[in-house]
C-alpha positions as a printed NumPy array, in Angstrom:
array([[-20.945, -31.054,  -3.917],
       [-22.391, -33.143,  -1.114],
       [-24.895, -36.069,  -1.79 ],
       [-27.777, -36.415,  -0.054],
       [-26.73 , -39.633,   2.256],
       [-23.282, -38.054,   2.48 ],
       [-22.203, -36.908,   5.839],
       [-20.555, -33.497,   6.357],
       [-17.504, -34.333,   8.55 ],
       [-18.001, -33.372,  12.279],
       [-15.538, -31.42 ,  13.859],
       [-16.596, -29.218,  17.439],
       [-15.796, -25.238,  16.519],
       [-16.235, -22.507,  18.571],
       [-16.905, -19.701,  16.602],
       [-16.466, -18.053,  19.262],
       [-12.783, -19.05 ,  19.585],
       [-12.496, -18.292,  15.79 ],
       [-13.774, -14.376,  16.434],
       [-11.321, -14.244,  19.408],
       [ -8.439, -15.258,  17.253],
       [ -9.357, -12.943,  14.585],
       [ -9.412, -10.128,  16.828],
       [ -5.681, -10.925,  18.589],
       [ -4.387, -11.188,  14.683],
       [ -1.269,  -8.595,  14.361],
       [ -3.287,  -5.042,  14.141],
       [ -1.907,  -2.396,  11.86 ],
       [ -0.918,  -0.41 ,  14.491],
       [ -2.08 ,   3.304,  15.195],
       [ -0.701,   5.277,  12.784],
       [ -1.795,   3.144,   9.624],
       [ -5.091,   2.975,  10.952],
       [ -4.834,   7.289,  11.366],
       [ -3.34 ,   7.559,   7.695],
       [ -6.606,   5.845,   6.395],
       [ -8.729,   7.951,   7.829],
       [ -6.601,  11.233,   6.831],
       [ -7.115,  10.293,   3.113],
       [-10.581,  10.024,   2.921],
       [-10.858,  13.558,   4.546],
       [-11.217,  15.706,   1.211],
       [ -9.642,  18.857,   2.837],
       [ -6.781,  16.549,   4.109],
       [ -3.281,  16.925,   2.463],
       [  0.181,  15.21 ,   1.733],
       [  1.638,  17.509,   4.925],
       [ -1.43 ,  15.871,   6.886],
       [ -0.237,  12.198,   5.961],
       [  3.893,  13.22 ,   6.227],
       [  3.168,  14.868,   9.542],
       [  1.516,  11.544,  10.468],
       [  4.568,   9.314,   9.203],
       [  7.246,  11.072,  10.405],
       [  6.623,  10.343,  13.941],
       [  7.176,   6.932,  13.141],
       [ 10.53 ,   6.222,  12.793],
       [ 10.345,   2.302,  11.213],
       [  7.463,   3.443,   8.743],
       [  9.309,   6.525,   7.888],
       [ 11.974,   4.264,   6.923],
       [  9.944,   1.358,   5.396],
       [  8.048,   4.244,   3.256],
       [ 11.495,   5.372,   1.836],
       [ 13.058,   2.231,   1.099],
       [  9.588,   1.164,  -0.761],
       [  9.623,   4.558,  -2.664],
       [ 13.081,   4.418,  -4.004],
       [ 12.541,   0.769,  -4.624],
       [  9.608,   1.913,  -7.068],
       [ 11.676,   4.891,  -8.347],
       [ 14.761,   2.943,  -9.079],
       [ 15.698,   4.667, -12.45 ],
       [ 15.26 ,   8.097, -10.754],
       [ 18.007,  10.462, -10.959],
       [ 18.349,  11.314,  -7.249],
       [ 17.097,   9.647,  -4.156],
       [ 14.009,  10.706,  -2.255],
       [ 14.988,  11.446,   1.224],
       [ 11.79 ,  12.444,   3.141],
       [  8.292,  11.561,   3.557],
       [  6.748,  14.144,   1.976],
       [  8.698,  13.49 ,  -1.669],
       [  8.181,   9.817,  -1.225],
       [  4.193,  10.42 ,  -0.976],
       [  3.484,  12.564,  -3.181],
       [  5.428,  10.367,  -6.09 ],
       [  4.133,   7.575,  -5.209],
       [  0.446,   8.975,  -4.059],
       [ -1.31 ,   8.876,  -1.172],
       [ -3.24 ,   5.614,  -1.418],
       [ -0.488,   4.158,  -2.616],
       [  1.462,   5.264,   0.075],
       [ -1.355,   3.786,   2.616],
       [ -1.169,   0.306,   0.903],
       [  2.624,   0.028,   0.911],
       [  2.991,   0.674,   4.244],
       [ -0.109,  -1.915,   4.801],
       [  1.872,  -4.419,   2.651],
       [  5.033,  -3.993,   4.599],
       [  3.426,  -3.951,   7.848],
       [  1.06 ,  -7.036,   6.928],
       [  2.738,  -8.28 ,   4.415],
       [  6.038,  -9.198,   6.423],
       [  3.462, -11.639,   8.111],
       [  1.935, -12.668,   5.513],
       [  4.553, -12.785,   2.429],
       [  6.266, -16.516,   4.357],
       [  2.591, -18.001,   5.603],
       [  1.944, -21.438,   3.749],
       [ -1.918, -21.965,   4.202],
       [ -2.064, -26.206,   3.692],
       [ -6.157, -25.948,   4.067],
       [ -6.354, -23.579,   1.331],
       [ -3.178, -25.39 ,  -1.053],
       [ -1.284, -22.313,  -0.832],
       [  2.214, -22.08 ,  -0.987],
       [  4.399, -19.733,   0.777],
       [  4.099, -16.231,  -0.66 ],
       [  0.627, -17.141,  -2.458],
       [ -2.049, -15.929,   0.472],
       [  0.161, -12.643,  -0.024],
       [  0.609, -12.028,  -3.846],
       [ -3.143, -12.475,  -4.42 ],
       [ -3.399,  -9.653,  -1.908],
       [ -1.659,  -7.709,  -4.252],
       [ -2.932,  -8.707,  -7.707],
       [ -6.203,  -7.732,  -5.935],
       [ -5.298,  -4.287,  -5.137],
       [ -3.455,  -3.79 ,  -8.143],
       [ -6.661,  -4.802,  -9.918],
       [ -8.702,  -1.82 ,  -7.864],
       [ -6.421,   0.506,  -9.349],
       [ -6.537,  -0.728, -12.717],
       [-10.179,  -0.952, -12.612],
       [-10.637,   2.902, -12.842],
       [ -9.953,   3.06 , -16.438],
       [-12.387,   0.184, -16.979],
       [-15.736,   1.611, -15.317],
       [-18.039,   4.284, -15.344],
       [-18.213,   3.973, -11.397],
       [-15.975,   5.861,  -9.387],
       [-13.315,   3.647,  -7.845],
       [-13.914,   4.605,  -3.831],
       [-10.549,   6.082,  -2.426],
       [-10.842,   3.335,  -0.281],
       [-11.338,   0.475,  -2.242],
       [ -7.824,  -0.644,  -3.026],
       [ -7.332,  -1.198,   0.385],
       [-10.174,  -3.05 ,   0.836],
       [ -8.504,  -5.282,  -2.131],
       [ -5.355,  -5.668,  -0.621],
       [ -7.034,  -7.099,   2.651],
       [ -9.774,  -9.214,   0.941],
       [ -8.431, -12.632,   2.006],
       [ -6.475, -11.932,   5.311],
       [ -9.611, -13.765,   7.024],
       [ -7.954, -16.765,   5.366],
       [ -5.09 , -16.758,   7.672],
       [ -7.241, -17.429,  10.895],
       [ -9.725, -20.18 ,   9.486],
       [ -7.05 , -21.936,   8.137],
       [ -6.229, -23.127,  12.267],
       [ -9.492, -24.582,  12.616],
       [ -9.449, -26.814,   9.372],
       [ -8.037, -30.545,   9.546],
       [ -7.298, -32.89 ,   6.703],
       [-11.168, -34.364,   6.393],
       [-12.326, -30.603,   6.925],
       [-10.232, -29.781,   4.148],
       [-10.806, -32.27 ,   1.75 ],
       [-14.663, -31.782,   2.142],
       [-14.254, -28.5  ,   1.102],
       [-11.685, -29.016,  -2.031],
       [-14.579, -31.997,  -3.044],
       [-17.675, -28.937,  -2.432],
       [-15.299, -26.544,  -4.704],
       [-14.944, -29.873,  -7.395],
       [-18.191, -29.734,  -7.372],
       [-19.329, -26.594,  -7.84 ],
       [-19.827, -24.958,  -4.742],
       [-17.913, -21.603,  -3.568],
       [-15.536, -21.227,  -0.959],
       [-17.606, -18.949,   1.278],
       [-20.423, -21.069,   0.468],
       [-18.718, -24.661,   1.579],
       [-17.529, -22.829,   4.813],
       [-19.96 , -21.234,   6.192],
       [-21.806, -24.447,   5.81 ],
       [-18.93 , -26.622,   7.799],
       [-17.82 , -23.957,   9.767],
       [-20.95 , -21.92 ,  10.017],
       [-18.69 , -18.96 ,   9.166],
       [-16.288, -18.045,   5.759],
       [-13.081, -15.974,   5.534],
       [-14.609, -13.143,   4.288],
       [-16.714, -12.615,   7.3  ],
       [-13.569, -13.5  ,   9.572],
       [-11.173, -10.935,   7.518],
       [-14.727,  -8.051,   8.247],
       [-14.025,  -8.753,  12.305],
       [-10.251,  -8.522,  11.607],
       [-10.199,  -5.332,   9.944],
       [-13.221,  -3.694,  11.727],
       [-11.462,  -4.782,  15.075],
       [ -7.76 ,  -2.686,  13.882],
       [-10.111,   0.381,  13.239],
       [-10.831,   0.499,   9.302],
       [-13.389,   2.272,   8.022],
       [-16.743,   0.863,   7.846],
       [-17.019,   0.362,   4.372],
       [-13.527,  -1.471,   4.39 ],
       [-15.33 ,  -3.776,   6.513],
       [-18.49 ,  -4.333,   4.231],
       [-16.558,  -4.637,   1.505],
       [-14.473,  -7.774,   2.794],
       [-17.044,  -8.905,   4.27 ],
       [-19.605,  -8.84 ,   1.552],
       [-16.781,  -9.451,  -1.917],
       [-18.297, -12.519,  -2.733],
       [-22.469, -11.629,  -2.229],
       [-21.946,  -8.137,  -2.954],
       [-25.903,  -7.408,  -3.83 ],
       [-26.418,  -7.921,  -0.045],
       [-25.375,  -4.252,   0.076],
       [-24.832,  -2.356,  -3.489],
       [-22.366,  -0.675,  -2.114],
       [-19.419,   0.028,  -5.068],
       [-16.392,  -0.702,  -2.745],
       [-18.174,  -4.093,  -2.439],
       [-18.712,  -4.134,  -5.653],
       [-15.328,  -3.856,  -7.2  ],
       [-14.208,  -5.86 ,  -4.317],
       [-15.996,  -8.308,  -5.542],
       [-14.532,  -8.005,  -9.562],
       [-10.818,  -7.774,  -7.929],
       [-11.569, -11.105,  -5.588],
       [-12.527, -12.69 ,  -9.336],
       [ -9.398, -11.468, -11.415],
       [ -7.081, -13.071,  -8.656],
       [ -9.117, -16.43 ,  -9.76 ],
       [ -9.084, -15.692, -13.349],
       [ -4.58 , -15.253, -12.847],
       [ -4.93 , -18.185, -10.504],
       [ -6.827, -20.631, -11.499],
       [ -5.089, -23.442,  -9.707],
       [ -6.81 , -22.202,  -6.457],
       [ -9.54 , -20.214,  -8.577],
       [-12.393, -21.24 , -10.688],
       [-12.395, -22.101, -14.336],
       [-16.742, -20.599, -14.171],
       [-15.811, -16.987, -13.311],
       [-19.072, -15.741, -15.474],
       [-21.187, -18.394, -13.214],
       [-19.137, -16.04 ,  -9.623],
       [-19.899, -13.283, -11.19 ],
       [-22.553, -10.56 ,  -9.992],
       [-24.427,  -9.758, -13.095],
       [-25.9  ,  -6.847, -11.595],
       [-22.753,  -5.513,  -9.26 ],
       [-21.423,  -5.35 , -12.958],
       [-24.412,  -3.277, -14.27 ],
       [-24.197,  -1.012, -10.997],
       [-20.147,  -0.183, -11.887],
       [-20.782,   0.082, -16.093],
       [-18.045,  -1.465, -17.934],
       [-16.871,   0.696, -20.262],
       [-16.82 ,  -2.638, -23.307],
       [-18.025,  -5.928, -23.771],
       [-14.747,  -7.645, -23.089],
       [-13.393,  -4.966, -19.838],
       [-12.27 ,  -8.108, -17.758],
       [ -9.915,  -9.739, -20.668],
       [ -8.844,  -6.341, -20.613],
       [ -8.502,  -5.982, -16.893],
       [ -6.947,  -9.06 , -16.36 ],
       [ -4.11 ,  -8.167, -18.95 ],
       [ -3.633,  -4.949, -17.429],
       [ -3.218,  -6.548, -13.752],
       [ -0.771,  -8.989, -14.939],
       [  1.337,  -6.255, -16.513],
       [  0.953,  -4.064, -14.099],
       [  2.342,  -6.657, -11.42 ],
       [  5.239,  -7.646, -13.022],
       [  6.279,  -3.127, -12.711],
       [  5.466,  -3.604,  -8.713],
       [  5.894,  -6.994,  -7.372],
       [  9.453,  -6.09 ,  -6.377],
       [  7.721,  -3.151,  -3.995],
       [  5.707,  -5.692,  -2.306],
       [  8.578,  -7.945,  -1.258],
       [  7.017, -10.529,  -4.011],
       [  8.776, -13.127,  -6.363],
       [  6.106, -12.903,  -9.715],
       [  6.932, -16.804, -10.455],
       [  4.734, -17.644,  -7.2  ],
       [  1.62 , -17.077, -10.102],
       [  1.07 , -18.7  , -13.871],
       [  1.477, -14.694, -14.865],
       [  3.671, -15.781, -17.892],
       [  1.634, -17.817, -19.739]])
């Protein structure tokens, strides 16, 4: 953390010029953006989200190939939309096309002011989401429909502040983590903003929901808004460091909300040992779905 008499290194950044590059960022495009708002609309159905797809010829055919990747040992191929959602369900079906939309961008960006390899940015993206799902068997809450989406897109802010941080920018903030401070915390204090408030612009700007937007925004403060997406936002953000903790933090209990914890009611004592175990075998089913090699993370050991 920084001394007293120790300077924080100067740099001249617009924020203003950070929002603007946030919002020209790759949108999701139209349809993805429709399809998330179709599944949160209880009366909605699979015909709702096929009809949807099926107008779209590449994510009609990214949908298939990602559903028969999944479904490899099936006896026969699924051929249409409608088959390939309603195996693979329909949040599912939002994130995989959001992971091979995004994720094609994503999946070959090496982040140097973050120490992240090619591929990493991306497969925490995924251990993330995968850890929303997983967390529904682990809580009392109910897991919001929209919350593994929220997961999946936790760290895309990431991608934009990483073009306005130079090498003594950088290692300021590796030498505030060394010491103790979080990541949002050390950049909003250089940069005046952190990722998680850049990836809230980014998402809010392509047309996710609102509470998409808190939820990224908010995943590492989450009692600024009690809101459960937030809130298992927030436990997802800290398995990722747990699996991680090259780029993560060895104090997870000292990151953790004690009361966004007591808001979702762990079902036991020991619910993110078990969590984390069931994200890491859970991964190793999918990664192949997500375009992902699972040697880019320590999940073996």
């Amino acid at each position: 953390m920084k001394k007293p008499n120790e300077p924080t290194p100067h740099r001249s950044i617009d924020i203003n010029q950070i929002i603007s590059q946030a919002k020209e960022f790759h949108p999701l495009g139209p349809t993805i953006v429709k399809l998330s708002t179709v599944i949160m609309d209880p009366n909605a159905s699979i015909d709702d989200m096929a009809a949807l797809i099926a107008y779209d010829q590449a994510l009609t055919i990214k949908l298939l190939k990602a559903a028969n990747s999944a479904f490899v040992g099936r006896a026969m191929e699924i051929t249409n939309v409608h088959d390939a959602i309603s195996y693979i369900g329909q949040q599912h079906t939002l994130n995989l096309l959001i992971s091979n939309t995004l994720g094609s961008e994503l999946v070959h960006k090496k982040l140097t002011a973050y120490d992240l390899a090619e591929g990493q940015l991306w497969a925490h993206s995924v251990l993330a989401s995968i850890a929303a799902d997983q967390c529904r068997k682990l809580f009392r809450a109910e897991v919001p429909q929209e919350t593994p989406t929220a997961a999946l897109l936790y760290n895309v802010g990431k991608v934009i502040l990483s073009r306005f941080i130079d090498e003594d920018l950088g290692s300021f903030l590796s030498k505030s983590k060394e010491g103790g401070m979080d990541t949002a915390e050390s950049e909003r204090e250089i940069l005046e903003v952190h990722y998680g408030e850049i990836g809230g612009l980014m998402v809010q700007h392509w047309g996710l929901s609102d509470a998409i937007v808190k939820a990224i925004t908010f995943h590492h403060d989450p009692d600024i808004v009690s809101d459960p997406i937030s809130d298992f936002t927030h436990v997802c953000h800290l398995v990722v460091q747990h699996l991680d903790p090259e780029h993560g933090s060895a104090a997870i209990e000292d990151k953790m909300s004690k009361q966004a914890i007591d808001r979702l009611g762990p079902v036991s004592d020991d619910w993110f040992e078990q969590l984390c175990d069931r994200v890491k075998e859970r991964y190793l089913e999918v990664h192949q779905s997500f375009g992902l090699k699972h040697q880019l993370l320590p999940l073996d050991s």
